[in-house]
C-alpha positions in Angstrom: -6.0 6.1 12.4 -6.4 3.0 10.4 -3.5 0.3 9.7 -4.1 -1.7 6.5 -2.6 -5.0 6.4 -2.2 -6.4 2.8 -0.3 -10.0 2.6 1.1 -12.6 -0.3 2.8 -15.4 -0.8 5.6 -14.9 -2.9 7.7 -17.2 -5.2 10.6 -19.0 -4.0 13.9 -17.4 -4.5 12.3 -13.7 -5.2 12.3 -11.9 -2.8 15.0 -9.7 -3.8 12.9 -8.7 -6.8 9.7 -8.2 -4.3 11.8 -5.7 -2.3 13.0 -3.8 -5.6 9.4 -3.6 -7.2 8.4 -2.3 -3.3 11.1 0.1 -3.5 10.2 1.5 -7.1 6.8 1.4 -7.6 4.7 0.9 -3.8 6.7 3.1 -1.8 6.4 6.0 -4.4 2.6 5.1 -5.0 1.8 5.1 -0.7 4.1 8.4 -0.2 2.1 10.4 -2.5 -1.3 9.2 -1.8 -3.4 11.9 0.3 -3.8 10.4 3.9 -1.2 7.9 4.1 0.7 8.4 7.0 3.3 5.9 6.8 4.4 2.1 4.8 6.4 -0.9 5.8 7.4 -4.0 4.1 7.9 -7.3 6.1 8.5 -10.5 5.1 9.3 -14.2 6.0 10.6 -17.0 3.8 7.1 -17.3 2.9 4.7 -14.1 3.1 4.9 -10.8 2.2 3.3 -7.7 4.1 2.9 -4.1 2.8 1.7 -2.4 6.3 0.1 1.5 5.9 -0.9 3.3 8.7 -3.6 6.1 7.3 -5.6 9.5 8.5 -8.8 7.5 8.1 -11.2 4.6 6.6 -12.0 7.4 3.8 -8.2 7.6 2.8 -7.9 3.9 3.1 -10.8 2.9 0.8 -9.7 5.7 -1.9 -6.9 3.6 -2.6 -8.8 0.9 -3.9 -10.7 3.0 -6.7 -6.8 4.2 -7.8 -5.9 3.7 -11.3 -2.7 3.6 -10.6 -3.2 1.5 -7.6 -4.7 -1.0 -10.1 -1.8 -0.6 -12.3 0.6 -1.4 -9.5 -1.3 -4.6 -8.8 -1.5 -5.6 -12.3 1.8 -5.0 -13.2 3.3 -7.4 -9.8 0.7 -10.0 -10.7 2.2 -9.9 -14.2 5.2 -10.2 -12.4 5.1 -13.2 -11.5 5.6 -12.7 -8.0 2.5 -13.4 -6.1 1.8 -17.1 -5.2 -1.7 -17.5 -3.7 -4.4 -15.6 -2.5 -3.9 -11.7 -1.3 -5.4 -10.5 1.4 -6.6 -7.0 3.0 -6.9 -6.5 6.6 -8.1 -3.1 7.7 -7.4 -2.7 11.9 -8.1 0.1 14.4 -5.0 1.8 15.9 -4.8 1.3 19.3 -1.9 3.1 20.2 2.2 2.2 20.2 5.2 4.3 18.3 8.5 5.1 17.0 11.3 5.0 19.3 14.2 6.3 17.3 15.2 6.8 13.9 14.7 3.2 11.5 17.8 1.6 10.6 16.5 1.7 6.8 
């Protein structure tokens, strides 16, 4: 299984907004997408984390040749959202787990 870390900075006093876009258009986007096991969206007062756990590194790196993927991204950059650079960290699971339903 791979996790795939992808982090923002966001602008000041949007977050709410962040979390709705999430909601509407990244949540439905990683649920339907062949492979992807599970999404999570963190934050601080200053960075912004979409976390996806996945089958494998093939699933993972179809995402990137998406359309709609692209769409996504274009559309929150248009947004006016993002502050600074994004990045993408792809990590090995080593092991861990649910312990109970998610207060969501």
């Amino acid at each position: 299984m791979i996790v795939r870390v992808w982090s923002t900075g966001y602008a000041p006093g949007r977050i709410a907004d962040f979390i709705a876009f999430a909601d509407q258009r990244l949540q439905p986007f990683f649920r339907d997408q062949d492979g992807c096991l599970a999404c999570f969206f963190t934050h601080d007062e200053q960075e912004w984390r979409t976390i996806t756990f996945w089958r494998d590194a093939a699933a993972v790196d179809a995402v990137k040749d998406s359309t709609v993927y692209r769409a996504i991204l274009t559309d929150l950059v248009a947004s006016g959202l993002l502050l600074g650079d994004q990045r993408v960290k792809k990590l090995n699971f080593a092991g861990g787990g649910i312990y109970g339903p998610l207060p969501i």
